[in-house]
C-alpha positions in Angstrom: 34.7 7.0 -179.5 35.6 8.3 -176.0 35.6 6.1 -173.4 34.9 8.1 -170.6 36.6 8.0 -166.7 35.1 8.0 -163.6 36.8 8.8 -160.0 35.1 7.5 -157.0 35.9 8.1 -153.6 34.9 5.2 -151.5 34.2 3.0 -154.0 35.6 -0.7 -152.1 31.7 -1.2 -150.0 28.7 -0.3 -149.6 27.0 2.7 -152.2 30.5 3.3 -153.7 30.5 0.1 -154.9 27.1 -0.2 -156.2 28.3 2.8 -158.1 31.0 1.6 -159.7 29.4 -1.4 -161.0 26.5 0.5 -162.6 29.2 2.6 -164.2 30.8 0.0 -165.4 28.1 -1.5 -166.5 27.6 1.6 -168.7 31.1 1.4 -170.1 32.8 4.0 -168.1 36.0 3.3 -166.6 36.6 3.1 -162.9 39.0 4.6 -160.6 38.2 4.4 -156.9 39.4 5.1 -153.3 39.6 2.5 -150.5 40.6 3.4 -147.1 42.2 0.3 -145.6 40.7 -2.8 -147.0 42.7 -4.1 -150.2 41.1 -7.0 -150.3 37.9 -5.6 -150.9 39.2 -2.9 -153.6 40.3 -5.9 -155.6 36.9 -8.0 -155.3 35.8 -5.2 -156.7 38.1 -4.6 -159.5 37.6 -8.5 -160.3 33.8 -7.8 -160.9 34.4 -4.7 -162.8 36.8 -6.5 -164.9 34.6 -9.1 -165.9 32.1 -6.6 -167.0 34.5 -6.2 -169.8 35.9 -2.3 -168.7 38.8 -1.5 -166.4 38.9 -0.8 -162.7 42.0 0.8 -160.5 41.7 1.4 -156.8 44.7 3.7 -154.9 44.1 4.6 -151.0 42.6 7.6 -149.4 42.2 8.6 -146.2 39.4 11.4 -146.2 39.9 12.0 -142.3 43.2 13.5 -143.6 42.3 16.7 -146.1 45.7 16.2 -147.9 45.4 12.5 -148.5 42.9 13.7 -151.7 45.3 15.7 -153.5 48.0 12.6 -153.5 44.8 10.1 -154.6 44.3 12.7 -157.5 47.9 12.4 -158.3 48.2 8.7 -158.7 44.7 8.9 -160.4 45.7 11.0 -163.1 49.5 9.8 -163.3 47.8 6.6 -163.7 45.4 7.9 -166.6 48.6 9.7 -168.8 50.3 6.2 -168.9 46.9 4.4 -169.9 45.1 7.1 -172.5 48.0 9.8 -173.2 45.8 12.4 -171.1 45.4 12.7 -167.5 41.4 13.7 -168.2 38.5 12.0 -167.0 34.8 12.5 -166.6 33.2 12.1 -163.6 33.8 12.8 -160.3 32.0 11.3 -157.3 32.7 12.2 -153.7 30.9 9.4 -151.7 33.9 8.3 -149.1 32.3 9.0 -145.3 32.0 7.8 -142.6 29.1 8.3 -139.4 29.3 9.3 -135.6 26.5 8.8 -133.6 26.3 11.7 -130.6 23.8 14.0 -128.9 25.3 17.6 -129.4 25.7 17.8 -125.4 28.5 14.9 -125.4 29.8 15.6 -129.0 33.5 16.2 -128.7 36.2 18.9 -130.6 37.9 15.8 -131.8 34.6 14.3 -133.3 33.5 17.1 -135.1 36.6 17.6 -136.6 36.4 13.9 -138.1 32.8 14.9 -139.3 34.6 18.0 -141.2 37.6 17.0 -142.0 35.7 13.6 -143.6 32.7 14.9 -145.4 33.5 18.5 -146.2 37.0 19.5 -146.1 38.1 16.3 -148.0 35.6 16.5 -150.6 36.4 20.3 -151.0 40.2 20.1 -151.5 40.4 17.2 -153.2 37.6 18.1 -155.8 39.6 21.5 -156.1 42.8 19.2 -156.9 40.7 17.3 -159.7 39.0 20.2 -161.5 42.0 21.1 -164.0 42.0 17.5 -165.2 37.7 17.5 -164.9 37.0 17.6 -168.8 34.5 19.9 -169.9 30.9 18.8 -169.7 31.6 16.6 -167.3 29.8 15.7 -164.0 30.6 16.0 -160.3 28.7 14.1 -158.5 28.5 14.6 -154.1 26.7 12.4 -151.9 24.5 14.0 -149.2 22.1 12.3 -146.8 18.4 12.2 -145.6 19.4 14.1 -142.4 20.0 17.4 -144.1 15.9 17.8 -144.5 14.9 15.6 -141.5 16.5 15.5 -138.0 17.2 12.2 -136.1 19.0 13.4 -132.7 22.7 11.9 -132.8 23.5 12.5 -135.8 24.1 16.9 -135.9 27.8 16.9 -136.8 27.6 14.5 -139.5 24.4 16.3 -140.8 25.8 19.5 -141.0 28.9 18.4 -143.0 26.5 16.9 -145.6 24.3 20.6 -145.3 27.6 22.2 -146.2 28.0 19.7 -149.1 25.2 20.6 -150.5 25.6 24.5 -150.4 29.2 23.5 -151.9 27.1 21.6 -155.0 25.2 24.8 -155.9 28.7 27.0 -155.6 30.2 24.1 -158.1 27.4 24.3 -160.2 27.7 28.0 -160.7 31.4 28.3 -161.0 31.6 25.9 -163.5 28.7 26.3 -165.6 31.0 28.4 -168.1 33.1 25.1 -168.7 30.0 22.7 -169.4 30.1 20.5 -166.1 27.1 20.3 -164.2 27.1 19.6 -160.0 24.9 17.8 -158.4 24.0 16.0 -154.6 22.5 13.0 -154.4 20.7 12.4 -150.9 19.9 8.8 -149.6 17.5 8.0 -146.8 18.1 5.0 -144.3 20.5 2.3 -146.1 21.2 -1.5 -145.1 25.0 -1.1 -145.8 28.2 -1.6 -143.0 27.9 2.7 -142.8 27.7 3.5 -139.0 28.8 0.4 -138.2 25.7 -1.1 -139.9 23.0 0.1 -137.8 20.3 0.4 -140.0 20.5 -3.5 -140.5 19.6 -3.7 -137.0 15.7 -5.4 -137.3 14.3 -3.2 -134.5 15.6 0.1 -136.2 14.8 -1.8 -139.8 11.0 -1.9 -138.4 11.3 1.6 -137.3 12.2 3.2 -140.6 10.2 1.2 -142.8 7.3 2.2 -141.0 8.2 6.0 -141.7 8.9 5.5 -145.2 6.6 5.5 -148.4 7.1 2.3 -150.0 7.4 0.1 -146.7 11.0 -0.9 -146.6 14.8 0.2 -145.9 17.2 1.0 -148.8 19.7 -1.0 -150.4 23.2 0.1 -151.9 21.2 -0.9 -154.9 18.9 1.8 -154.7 21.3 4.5 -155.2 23.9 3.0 -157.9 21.8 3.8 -160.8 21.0 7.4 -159.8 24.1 8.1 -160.0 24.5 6.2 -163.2 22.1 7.9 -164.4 23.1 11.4 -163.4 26.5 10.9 -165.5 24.5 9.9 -168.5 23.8 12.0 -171.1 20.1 12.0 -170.6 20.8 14.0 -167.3 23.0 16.8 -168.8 20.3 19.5 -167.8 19.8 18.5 -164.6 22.7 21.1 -162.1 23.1 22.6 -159.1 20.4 20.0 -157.6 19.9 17.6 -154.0 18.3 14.7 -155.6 16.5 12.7 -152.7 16.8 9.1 -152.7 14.8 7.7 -150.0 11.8 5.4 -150.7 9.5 8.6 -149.6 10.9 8.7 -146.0 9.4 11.3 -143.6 7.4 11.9 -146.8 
């Protein structure tokens, strides 16, 4: 039987993480991004290994659109020497990062981190990964709450996620011919270190638990097993859809 391969970008904290463990937990093998923090990719490899499969984590730097393609490279060089193919499964962009600023005092240089992070990094580097992208499988982009309602600050991050998801549909259609399906999935408000772990803050906490359906903020937790279940073979007719994940926020 085919194991299958998964690629995650950001995959050392926060939601990346939780979605590498509940792949793992599925069986699928793990190859992930970190950005700086070694110490972390390997706590995580530690816990994936113990689950029984087998975890790999090479840098990337998404502020820099050329960083993917190399992280592809090692990912797949890596994958020859293991299985005899460079092939995998399932690719999930979910590196990012926030920047909190009114569109009046929003600088060049900001919005080109916003860009360059969320859009024009997830862009190249899934072009880079498509030819070794098996058929039927599943990309998988992360989105945010933001893109359907507006919290002032956050514009330039926003948009980049908008543009993500207009990207999804395009992937969907272009590669419907080859089997693999695209979707976004879009979380609300999460508790995790994102924007310098804001919405952990008890005064905001209050604030968007009081704005969303079932009463609380999200946890990585929350979003790991959509996207679990998105590369499952139960969701194989689900494409070219934004998949909210927020508790019923602004509901």
């Amino acid at each position: 039987m085919h194991t299958k391969t998964a690629i995650i970008t950001g995959g050392s904290r926060g939601l990346g993480r939780d979605m590498a463990i509940n792949l793992a937990q599925k069986g699928v093998h793990i190859i992930f991004s970190y950005h700086s923090n070694a110490d972390k990719a390997n706590e995580v490899i530690s816990k994936i290994e113990a689950l029984g499969t087998k975890a790999i984590a090479f840098p990337f730097n998404a502020s820099n659109p050329t960083s993917g393609e190399q992280f592809i490279k090692q990912a797949t060089e890596y994958l020859q020497k293991e299985n005899g193919t460079p092939n995998f499964d399932f690719l999930i962009n979910n590196a990012g990062t926030g920047t909190f600023n009114k569109i009046a005092d929003t600088t060049e240089a900001q919005f080109d981190e916003m860009l360059n992070v969320h859009l024009k990094s997830s862009y190249f580097l899934t072009q880079a990964a498509l030819p070794f992208l098996n058929d039927s499988g599943r990309i998988i982009n992360i989105s945010s709450g933001l893109t359907r309602f507006s919290f002032p600050g956050m514009s330039a991050y926003a948009i980049m996620k908008g543009g993500m998801e207009v990207f999804t549909r395009y992937l969907a259609k272009e590669l419907g011919e080859r089997k693999i399906t695209a979707n976004i999935v879009a979380p609300g408000a999460i508790a995790t270190d994102f924007a310098n772990g804001s919405n952990k803050d008890a005064e905001k906490s209050k604030i968007i638990s009081s704005i969303t359906a079932l009463g609380r903020v999200g946890e990585a937790e929350d979003i790991g097993g959509v996207v679990a279940f998105l590369c499952s073979d139960k969701a194989g007719w689900i494409n070219g859809q934004r998949i909210e994940v927020s508790g019923g926020m602004l509901v």
